[in-house]
NULUM-440599 format. One record per residue (C-alpha): z, x, y; residue in one letter. Coordinates in steps of 0.001 Angstrom, whole numbers, plus 524288, in hexadecimal, padded with zeros to 5 digits. Layout:
NULUM-440599
+-------+-------+-------+----+
!     Z !     X !     Y ! aa !
+-------+-------+-------+----+
!     Z !     X !     Y !  a !
...
+-------+-------+-------+----+
//
This chain:
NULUM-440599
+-------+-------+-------+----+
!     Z !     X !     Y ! aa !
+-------+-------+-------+----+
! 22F7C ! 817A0 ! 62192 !  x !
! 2233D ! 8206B ! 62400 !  x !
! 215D9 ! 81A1D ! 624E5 !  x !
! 2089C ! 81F99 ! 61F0E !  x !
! 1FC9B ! 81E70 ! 62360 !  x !
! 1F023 ! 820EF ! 6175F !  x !
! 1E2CA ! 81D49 ! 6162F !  x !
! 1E108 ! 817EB ! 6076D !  x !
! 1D6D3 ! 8200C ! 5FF61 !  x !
! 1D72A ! 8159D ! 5F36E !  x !
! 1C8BB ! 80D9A ! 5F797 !  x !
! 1BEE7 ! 80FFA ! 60438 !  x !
! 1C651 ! 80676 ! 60AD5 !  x !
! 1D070 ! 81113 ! 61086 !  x !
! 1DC41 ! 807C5 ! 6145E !  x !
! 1E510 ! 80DD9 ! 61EB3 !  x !
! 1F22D ! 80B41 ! 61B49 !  x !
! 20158 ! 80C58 ! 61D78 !  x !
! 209BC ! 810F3 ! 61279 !  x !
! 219D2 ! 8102C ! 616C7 !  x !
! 22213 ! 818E5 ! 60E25 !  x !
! 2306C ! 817D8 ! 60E6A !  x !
! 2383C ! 821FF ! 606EC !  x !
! 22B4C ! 827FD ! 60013 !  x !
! 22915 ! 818CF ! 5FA97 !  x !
! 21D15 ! 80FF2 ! 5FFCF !  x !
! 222A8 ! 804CA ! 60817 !  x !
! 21651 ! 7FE1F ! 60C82 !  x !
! 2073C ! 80081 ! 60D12 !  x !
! 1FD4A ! 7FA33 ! 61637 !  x !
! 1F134 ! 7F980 ! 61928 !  x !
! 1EC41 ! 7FA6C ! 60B8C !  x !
! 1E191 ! 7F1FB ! 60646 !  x !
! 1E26C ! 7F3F3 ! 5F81E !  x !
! 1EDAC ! 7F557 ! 5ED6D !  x !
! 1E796 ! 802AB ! 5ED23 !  x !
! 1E882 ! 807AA ! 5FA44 !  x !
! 1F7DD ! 80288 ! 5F870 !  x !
! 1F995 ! 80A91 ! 5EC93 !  x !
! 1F2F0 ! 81748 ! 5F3C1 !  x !
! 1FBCE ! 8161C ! 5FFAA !  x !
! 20662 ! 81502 ! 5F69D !  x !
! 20480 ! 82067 ! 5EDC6 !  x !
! 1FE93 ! 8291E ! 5F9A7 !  x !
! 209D5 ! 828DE ! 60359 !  x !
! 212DF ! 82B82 ! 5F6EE !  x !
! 20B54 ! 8341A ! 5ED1C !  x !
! 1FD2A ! 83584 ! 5F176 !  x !
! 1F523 ! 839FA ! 5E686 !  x !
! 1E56F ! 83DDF ! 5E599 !  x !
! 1DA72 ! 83D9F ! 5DB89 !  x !
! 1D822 ! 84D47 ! 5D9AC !  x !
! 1C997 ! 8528D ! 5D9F3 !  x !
! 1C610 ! 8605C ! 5D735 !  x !
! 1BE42 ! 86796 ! 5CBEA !  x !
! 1BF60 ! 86F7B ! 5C32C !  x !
! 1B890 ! 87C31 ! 5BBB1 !  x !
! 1B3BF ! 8792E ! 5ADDF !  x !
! 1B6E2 ! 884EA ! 5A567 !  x !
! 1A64C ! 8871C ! 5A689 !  x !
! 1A6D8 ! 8874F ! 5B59E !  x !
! 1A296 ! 87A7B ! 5BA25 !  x !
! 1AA73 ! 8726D ! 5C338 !  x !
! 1AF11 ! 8661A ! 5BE1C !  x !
! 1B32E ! 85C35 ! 5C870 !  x !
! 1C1BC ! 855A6 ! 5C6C8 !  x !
! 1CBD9 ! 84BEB ! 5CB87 !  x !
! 1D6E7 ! 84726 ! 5C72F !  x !
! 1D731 ! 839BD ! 5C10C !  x !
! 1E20D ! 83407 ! 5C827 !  x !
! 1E779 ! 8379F ! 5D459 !  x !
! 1F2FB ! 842A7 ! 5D509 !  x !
! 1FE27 ! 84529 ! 5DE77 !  x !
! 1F8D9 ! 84BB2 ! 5EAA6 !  x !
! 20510 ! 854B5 ! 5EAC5 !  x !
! 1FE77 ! 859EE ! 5DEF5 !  x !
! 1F10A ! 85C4D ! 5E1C7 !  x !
! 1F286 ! 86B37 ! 5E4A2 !  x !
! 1F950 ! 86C84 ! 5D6BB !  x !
! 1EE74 ! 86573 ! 5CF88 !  x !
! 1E47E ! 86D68 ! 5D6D3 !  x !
! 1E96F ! 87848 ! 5D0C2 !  x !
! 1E8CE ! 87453 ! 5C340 !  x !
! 1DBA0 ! 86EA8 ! 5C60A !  x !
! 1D6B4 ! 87CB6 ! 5CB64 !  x !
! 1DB04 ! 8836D ! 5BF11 !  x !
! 1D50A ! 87911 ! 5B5C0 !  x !
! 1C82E ! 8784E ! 5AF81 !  x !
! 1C31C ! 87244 ! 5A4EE !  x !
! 1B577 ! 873A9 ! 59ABF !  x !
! 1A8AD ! 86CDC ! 59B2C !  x !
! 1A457 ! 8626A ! 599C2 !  x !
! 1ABBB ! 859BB ! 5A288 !  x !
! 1A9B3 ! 84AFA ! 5A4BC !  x !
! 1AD92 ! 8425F ! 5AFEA !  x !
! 1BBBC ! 83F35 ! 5AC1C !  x !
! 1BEF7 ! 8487F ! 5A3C8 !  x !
! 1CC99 ! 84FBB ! 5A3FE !  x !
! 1CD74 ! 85BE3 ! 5A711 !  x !
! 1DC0E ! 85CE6 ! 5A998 !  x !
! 1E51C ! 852D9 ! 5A595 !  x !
! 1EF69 ! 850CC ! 5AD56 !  x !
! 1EEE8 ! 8586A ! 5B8F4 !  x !
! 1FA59 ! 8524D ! 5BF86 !  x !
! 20132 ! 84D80 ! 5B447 !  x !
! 1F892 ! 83F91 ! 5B4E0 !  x !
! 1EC54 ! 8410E ! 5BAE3 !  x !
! 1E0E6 ! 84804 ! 5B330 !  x !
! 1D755 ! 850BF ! 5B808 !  x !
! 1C967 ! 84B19 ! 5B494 !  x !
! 1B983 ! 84EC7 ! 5B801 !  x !
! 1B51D ! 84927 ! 5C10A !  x !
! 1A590 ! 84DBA ! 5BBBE !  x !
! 19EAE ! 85016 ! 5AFA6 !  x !
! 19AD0 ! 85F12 ! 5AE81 !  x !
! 1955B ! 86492 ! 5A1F6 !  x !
! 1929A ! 858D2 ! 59B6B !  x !
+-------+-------+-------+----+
//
């Protein structure tokens, strides 16, 4: 059995903690404080995915902040980037719009500020 060590990102708090893995499967996690910081381990030692923040070019030039609004496989990150480079998208744009659905197949790329409005 291999151990990890991580630092939870989920609250302030930062909880150091011990994540066993077995056979790519989550045996035990300690030093948690939260259901949440369980659930992070859990998913980061096995899949570890990220929110995505970049921006974008509006067809008129402005930049037009992004993220994506759930978080996507890290393994992928350098795939979406590319799609997000070659995307753009027309005025005007308000906080939580779309402006590419599905990036990844789930997650949707949405602004992140109002520009031209």
């Amino acid at each position: 059995m291999e151990t990890k060590k991580l630092t939870c990102i989920e609250c302030p708090i930062g909880c150091e903690m011990e994540v066993g893995v077995e056979d790519g499967k989550v045996v035990f996690v300690k030093g948690n404080s939260c259901p949440r910081g369980k659930m992070y381990a859990e998913n980061e030692v096995v899949c570890p995915k990220r929110v995505l923040t970049s921006s974008i070019r509006a067809r008129s030039g402005e930049m037009v902040s992004v993220k994506t609004d759930q978080p996507i496989e890290k393994a992928k990150i350098f795939e979406i980037m590319e799609k997000i480079n070659r995307t753009t998208c027309d005025l005007p744009v308000k906080v939580g719009d779309i402006v590419y659905e599905k990036i990844d197949g789930k997650a949707n790329l949405i602004a992140t500020t109002n520009v031209g409005v």
